[in-house]
N, C-alpha and C positions, 0 to 999 in steps of 0.2 A: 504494500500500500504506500503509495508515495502522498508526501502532504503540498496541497498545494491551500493558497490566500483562504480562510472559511471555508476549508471544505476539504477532500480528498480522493484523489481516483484509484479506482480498482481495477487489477488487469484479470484478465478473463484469459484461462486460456482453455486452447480446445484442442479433445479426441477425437478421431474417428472409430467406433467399435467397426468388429469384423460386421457386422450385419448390418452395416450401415448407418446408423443411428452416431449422432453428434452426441457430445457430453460436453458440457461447458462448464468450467470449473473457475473459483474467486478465491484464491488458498489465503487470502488476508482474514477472510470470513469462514472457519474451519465450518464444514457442512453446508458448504454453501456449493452445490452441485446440482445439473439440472441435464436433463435429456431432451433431445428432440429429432425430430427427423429430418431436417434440416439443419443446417448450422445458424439460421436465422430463429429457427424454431428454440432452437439451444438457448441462445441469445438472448431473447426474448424473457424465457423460463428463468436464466439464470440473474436476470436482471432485478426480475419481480422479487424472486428469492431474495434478493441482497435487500432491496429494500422493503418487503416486509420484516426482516432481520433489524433491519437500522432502526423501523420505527417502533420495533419492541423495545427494541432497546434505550432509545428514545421515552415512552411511557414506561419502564422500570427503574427510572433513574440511571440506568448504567453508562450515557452519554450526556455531553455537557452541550444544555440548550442553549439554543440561539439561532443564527446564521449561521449556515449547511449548503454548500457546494455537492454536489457528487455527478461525477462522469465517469464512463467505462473505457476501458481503454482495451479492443480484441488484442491479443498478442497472437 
């Protein structure tokens, strides 16, 4: 996870299984993995993940509120 001004980006990276199916993975956010059949589909999944993640954590206190950046970055 790199920090950038208010915020910070997440790199995303991706598999291909043998059976075709994409896996898109955020290793900043342990569990944060998603499948698709596409690699857009991956993407997509693994995005939503990240940020229902952020705002749990968010409403648990476990991040410091305020102004919040966040972009993906495929690798």
């Amino acid at each position: 996870m790199r920090k950038v001004p208010n915020g910070f980006s997440l790199s995303i990276a991706y598999m291909r299984e043998e059976d075709g199916r994409w896996l898109a993975d955020i290793a900043a956010l342990p569990g944060v993995t998603a499948y698709g059949r596409s690699k857009k589909q991956a993407t997509a999944a693994v995005q939503a993940l990240a940020l229902r993640l952020i705002a749990d954590r968010l409403e648990h206190g476990e991040a410091v509120p305020g102004p919040m950046s966040v972009s993906f970055i495929a690798a």
